[in-house]
MDTraj code that builds the backbone (N, CA, C; nanometers):
import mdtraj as md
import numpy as np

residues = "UNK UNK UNK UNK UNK UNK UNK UNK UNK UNK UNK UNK UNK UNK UNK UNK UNK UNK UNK UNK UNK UNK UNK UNK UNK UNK UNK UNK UNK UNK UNK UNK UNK UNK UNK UNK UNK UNK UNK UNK UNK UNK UNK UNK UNK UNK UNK UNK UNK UNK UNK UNK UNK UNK UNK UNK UNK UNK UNK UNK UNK UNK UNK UNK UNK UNK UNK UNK UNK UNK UNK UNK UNK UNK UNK UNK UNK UNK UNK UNK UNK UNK UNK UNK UNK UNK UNK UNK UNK UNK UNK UNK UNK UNK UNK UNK UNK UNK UNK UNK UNK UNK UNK UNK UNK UNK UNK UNK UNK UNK UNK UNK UNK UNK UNK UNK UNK UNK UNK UNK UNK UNK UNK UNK UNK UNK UNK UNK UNK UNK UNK UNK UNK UNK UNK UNK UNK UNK UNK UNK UNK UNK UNK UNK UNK UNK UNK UNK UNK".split()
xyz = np.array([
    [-7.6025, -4.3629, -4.9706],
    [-7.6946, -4.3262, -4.8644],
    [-7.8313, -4.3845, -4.8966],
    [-7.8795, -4.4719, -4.7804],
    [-8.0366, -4.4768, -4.8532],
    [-8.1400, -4.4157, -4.7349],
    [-8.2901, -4.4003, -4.7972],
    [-8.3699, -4.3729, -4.7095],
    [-8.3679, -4.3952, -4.5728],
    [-8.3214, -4.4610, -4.4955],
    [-8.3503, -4.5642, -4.3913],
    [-8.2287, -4.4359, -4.3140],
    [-8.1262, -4.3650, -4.3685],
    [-8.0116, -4.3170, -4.3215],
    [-8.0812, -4.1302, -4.2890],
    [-8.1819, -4.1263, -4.2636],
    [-8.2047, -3.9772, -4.3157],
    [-8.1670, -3.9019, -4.1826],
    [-8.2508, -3.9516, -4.0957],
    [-8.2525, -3.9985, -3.9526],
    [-8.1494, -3.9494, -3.8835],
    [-8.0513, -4.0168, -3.8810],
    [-7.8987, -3.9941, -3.8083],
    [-7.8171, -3.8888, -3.8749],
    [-7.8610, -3.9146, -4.0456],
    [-7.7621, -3.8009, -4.0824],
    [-7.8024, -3.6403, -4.0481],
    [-7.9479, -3.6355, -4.0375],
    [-8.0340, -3.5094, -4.0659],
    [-7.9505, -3.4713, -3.8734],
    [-7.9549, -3.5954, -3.7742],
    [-7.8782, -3.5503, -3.6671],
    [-7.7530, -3.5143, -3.6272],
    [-7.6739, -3.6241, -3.7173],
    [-7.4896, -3.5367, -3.6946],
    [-7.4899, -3.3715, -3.7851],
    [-7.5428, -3.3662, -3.8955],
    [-7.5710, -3.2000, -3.9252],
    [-7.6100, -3.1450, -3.8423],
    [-7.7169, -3.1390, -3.7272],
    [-7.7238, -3.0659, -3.6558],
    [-7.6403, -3.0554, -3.5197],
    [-7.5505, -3.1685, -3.5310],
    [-7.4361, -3.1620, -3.4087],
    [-7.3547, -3.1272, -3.4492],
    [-7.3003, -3.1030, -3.5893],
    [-7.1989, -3.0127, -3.6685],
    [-7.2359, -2.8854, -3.6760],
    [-7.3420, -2.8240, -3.6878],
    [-7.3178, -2.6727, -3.7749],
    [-7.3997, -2.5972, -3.7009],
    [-7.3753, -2.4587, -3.6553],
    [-7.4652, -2.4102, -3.5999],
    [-7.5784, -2.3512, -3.6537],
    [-7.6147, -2.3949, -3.8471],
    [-7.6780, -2.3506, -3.9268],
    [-7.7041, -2.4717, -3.9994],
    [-7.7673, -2.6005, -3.9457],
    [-7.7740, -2.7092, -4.0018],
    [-7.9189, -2.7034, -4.1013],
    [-7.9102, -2.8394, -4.2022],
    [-7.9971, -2.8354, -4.3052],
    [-8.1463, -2.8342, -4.2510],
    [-8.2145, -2.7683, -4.3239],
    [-8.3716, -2.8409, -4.2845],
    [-8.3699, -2.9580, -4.2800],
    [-8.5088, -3.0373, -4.2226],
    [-8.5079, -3.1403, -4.1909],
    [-8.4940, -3.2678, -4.3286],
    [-8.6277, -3.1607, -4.3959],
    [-8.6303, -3.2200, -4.5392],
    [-8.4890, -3.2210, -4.6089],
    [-8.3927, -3.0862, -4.6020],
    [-8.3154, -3.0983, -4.7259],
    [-8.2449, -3.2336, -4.7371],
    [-8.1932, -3.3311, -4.6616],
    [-8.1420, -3.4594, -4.6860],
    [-8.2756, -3.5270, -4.7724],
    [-8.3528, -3.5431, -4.7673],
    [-8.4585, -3.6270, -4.7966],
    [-8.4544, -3.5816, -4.9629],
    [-8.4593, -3.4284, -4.9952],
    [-8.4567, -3.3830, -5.1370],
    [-8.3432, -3.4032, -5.2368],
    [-8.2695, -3.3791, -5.1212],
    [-8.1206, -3.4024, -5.1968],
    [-8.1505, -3.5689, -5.2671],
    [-8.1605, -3.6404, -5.2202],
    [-8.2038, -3.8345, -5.1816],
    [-8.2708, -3.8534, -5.2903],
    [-8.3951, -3.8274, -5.2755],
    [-8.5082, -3.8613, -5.3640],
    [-8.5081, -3.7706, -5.4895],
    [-8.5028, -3.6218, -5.4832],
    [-8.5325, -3.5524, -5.5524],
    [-8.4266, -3.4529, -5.6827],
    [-8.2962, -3.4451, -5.6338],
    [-8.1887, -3.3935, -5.6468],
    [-8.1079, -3.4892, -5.7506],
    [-8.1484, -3.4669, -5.8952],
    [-8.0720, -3.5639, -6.0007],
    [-7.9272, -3.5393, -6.0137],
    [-7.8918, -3.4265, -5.9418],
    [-7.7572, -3.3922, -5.9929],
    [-7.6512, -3.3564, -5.7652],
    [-7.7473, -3.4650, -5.7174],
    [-7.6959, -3.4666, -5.6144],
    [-7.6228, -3.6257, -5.5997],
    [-7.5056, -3.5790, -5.5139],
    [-7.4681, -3.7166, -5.4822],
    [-7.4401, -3.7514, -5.3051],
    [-7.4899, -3.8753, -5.2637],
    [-7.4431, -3.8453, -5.1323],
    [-7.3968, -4.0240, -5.0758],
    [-7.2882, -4.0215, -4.9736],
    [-7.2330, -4.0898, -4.9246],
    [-7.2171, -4.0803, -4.8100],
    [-7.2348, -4.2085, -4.6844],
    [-7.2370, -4.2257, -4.5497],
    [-7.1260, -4.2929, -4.4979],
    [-7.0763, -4.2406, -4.4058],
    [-6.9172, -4.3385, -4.3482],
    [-7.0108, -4.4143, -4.2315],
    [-7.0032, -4.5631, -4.2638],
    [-7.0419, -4.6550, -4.1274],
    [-6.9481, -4.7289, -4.0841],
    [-6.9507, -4.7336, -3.9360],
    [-6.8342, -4.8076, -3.8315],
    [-6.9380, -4.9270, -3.7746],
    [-6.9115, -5.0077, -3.7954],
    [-6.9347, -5.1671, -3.6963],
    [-7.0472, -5.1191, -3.5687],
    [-7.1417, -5.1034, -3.5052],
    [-7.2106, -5.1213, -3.4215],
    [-7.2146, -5.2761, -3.3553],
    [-7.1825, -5.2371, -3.2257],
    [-7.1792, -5.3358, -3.1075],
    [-7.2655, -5.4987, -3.2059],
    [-7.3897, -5.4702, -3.2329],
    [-7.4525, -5.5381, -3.3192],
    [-7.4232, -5.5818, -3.4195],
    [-7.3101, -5.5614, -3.4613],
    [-7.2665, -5.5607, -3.5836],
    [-7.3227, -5.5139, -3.7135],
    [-7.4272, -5.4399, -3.6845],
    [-7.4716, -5.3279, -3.8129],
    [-7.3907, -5.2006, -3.7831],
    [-7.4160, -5.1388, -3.9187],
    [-7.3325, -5.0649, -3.9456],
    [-7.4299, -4.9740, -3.9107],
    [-7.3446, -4.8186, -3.8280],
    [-7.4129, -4.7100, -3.8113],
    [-7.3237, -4.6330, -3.8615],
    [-7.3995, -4.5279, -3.9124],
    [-7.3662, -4.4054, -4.0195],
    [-7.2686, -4.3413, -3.8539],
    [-7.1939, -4.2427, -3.9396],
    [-7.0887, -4.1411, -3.8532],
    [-7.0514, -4.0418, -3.9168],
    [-7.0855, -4.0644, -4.0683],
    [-7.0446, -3.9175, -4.0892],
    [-7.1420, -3.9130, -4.2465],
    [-7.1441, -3.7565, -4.2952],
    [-7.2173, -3.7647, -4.4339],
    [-7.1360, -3.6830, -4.5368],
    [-7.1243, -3.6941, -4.6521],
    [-7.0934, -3.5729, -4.7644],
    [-7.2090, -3.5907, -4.8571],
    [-7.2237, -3.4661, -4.9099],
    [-7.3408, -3.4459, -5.0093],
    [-7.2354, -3.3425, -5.1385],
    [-7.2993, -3.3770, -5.2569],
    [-7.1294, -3.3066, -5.3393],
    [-7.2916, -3.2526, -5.5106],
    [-7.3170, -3.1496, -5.5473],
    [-7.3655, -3.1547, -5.6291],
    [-7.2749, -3.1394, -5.7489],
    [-7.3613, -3.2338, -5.8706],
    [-7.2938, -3.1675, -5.9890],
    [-7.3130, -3.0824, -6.0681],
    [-7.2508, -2.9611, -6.1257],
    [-7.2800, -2.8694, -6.1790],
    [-7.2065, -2.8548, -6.2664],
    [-7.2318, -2.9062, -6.4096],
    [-7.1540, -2.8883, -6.5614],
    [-7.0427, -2.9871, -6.5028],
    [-6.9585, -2.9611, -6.4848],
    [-6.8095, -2.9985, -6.4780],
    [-6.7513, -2.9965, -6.3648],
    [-6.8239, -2.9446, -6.2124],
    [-6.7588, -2.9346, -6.1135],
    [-6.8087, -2.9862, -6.0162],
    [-6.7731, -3.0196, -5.9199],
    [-6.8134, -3.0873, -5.8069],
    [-6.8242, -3.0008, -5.6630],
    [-6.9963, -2.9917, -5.6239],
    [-6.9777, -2.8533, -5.5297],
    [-6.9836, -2.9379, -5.3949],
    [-6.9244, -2.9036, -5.3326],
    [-6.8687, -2.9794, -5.1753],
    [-6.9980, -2.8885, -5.1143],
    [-7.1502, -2.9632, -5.1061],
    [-7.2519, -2.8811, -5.0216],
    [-7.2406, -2.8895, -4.8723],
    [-7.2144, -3.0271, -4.8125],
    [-7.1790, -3.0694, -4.6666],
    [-7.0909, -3.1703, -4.6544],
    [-7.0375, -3.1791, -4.5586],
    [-6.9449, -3.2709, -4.4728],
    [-6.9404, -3.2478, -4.3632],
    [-7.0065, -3.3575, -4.3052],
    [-7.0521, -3.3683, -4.1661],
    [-6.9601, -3.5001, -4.0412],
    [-6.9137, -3.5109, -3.9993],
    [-6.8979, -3.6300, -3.9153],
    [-6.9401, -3.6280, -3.7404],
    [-6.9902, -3.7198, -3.7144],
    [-7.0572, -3.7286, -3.6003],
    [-6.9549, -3.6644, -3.4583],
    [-6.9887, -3.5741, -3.4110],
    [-6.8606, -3.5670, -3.2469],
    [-6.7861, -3.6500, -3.2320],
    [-6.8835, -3.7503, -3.1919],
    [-6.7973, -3.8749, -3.1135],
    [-6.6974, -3.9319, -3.1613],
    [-6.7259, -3.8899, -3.3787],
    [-6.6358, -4.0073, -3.4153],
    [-6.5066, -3.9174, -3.4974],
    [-6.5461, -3.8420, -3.4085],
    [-6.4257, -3.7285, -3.5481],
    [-6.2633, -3.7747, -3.4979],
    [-6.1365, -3.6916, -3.5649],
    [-6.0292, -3.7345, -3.5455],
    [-5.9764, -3.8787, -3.5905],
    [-6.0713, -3.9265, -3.6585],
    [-6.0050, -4.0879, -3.7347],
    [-6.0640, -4.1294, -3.8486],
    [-6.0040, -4.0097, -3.9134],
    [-6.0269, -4.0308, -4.0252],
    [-6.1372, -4.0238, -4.1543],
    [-6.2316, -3.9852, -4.0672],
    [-6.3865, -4.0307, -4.1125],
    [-6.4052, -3.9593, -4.1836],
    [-6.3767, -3.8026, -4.2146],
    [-6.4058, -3.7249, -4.3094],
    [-6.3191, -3.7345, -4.4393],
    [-6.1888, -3.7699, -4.3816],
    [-6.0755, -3.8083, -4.4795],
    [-6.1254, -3.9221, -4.6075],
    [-6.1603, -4.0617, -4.5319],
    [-6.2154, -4.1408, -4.6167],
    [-6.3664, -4.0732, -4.7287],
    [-6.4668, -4.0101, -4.6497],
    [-6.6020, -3.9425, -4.7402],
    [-6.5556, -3.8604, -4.8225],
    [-6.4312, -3.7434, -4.8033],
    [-6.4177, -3.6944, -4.9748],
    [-6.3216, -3.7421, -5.0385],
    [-6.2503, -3.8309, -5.0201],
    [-6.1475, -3.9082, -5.0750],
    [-6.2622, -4.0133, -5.2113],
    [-6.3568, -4.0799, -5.1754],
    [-6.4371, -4.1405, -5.1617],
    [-6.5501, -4.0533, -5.3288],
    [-6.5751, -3.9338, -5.2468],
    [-6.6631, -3.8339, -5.2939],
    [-6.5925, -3.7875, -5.4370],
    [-6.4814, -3.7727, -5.4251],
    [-6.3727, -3.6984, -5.5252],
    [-6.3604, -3.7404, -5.6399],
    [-6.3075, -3.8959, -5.5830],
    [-6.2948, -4.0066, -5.6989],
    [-6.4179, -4.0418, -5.7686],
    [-6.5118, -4.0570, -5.6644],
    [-6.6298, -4.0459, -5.7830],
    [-6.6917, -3.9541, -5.9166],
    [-6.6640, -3.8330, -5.8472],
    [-6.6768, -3.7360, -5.8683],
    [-6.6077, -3.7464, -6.0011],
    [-6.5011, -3.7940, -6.0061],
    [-6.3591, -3.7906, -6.1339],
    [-6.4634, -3.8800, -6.2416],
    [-6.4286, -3.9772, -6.2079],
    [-6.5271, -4.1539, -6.2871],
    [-6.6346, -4.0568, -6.3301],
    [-6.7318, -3.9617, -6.2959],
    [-6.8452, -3.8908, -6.3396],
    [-6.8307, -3.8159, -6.4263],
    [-6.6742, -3.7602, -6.4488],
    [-6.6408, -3.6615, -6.5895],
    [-6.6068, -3.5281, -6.5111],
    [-6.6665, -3.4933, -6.3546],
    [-6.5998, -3.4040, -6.2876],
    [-6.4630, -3.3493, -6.2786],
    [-6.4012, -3.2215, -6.3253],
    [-6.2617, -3.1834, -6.3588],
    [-6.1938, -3.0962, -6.1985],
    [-6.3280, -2.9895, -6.1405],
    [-6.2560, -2.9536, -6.0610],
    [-6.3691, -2.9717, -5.9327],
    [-6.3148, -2.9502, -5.8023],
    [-6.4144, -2.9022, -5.7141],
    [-6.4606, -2.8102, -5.6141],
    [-6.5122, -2.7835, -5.6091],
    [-6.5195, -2.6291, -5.4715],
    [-6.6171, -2.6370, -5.3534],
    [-6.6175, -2.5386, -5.2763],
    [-6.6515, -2.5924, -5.1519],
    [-6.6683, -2.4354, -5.0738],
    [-6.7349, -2.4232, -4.9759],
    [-6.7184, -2.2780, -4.8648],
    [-6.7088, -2.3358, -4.7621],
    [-6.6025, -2.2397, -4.6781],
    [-6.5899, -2.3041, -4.5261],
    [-6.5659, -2.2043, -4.5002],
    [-6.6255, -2.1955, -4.3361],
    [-6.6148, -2.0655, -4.2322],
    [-6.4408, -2.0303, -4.2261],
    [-6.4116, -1.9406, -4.2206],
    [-6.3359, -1.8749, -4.2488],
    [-6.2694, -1.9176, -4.0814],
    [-6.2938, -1.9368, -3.9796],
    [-6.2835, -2.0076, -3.8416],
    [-6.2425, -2.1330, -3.8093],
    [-6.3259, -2.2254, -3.9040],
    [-6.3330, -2.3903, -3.9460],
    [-6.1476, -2.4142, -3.9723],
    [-6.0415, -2.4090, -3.9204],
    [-5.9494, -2.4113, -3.9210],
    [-5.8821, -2.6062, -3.9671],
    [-5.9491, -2.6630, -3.8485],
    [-5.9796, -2.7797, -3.9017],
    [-6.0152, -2.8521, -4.0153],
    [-6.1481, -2.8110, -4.0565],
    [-6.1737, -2.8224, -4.2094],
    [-6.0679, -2.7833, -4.3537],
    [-6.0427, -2.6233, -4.3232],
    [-5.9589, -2.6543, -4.3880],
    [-5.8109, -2.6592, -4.4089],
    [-5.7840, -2.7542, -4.2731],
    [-5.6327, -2.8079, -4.3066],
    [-5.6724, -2.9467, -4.3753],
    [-5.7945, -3.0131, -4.3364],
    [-5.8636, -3.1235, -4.4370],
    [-5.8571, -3.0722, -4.5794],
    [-5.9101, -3.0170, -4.5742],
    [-5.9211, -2.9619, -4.7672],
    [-5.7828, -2.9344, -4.8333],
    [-5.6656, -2.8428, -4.7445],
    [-5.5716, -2.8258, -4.7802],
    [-5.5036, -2.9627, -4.8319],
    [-5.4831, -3.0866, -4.7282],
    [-5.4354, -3.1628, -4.7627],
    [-5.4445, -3.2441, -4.8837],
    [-5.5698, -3.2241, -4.9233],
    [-5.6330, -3.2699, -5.0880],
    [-5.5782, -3.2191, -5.1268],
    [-5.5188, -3.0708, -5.1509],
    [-5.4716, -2.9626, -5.2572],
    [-5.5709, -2.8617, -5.2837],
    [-5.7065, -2.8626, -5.2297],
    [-5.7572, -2.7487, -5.2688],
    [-5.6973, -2.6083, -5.2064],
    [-5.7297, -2.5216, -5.2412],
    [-5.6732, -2.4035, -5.2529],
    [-5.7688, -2.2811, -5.2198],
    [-5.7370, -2.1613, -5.1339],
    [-5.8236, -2.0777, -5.1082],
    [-5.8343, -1.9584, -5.2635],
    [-5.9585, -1.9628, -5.3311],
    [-5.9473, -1.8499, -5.4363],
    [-6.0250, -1.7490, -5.3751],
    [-6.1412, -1.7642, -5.2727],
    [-6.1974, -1.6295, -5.2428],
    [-6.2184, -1.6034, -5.1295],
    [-6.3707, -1.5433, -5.1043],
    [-6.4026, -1.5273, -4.9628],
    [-6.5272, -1.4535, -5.0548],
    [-6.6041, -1.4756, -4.8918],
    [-6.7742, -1.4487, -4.9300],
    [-6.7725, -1.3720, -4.8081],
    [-6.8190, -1.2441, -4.8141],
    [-6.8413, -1.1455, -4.6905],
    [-6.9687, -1.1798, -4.5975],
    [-6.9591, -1.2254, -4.4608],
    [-7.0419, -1.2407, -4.3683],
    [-7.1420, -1.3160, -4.4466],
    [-7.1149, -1.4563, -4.4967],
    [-7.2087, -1.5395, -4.5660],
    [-7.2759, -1.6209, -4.4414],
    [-7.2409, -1.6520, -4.3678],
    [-7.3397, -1.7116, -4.2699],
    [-7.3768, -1.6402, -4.1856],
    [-7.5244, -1.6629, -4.1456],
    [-7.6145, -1.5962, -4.1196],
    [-7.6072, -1.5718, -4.0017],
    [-7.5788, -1.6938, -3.9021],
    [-7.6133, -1.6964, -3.7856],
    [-7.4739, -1.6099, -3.7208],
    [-7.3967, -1.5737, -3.7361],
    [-7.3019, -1.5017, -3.6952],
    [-7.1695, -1.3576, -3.7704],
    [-7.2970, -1.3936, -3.9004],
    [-7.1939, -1.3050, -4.0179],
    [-7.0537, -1.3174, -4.0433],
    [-7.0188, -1.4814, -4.0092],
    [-6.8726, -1.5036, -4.0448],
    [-6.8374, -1.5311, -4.1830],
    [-6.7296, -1.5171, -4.2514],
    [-6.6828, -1.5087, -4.3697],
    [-6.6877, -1.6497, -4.3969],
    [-6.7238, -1.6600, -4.5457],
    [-6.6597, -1.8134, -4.6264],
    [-6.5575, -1.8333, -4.6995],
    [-6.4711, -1.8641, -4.6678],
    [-6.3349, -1.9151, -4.7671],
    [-6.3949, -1.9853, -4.8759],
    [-6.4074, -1.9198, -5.0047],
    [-6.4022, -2.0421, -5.1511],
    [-6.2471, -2.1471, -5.1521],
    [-6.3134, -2.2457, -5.1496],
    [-6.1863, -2.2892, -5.1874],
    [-6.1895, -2.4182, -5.3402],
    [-6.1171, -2.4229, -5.4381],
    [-6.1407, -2.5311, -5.5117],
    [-5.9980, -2.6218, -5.5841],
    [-6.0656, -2.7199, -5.5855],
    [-5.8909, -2.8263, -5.6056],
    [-5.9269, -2.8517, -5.7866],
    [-5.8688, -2.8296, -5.8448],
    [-5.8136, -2.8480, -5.9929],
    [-5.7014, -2.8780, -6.0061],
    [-5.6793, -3.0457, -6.0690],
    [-5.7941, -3.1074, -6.1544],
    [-5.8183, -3.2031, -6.0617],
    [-5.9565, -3.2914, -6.0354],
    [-5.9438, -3.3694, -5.9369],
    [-5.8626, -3.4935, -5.9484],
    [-5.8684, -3.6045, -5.8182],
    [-5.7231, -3.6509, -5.8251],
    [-5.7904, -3.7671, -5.9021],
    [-5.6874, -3.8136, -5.9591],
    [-5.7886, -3.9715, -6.0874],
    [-5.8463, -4.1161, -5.9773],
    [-5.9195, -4.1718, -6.0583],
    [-6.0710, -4.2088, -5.9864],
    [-5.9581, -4.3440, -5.9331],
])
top = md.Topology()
chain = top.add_chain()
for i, resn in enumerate(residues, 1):
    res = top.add_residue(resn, chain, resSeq=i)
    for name in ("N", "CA", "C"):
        top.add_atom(name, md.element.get_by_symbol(name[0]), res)
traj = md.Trajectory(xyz[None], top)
């Protein structure tokens, strides 16, 4: 991800979540965040530059890899786009010395996680009325060991 991407991504988060990041938090994560990592899925523009469509942001913490967002744009969802960013995210993640990873998803997000399922992660918890804007539950979920780089 570089500077120039803050822009579009700071906008498909807010066309994804009904509790999207501050404006800044992409920018901190970017510049400021030594133990952040982040990656942009770009598709071909008419122009032939590449425009961003989707984002993951993954921090590291000791040994694990925390799944903070995954975002993909409306327009471009259903092909794949999120599939390739933690596929992508994971393996890096591995190459970094990362063993397992975890993640929260709305307990609703049904979609999401038949995505996650298909990696192998696994539901271990739940977080009572963790989001704010509607007091819906978070599924913990985490995949051990990740898959090799």
């Amino acid at each position: 991800m570089r500077i120039e991407d803050l822009g579009i991504v700071h906008e498909i988060d807010g066309l994804s979540f009904s509790l999207p990041w501050p404006a800044n938090a992409f920018r901190y994560e970017l510049m400021e965040n030594k133990n952040s990592r982040l990656w942009v899925a770009e598709l071909a523009g008419q122009d032939g530059v590449g425009m961003v469509v989707g984002v993951i942001v993954v921090w590291l913490v000791v040994d694990e890899a925390h799944i903070a967002t995954l975002a993909v744009h409306p327009d471009y969802r259903r092909r794949g786009i999120a599939t390739q960013l933690l596929q992508t995210a994971l393996q890096a993640c591995a190459r970094l010395g990362m063993r397992s990873a975890t993640l929260e998803v709305r307990a609703g997000n049904l979609a999401a996680q038949t995505l996650y399922r298909r990696f192998g992660f696994e539901v271990v918890g739940r977080r009572r009325a963790y989001y704010q804007d509607n007091h819906e539950d978070a599924l913990i979920m985490t995949l051990s060991p990740l898959p090799c780089a």
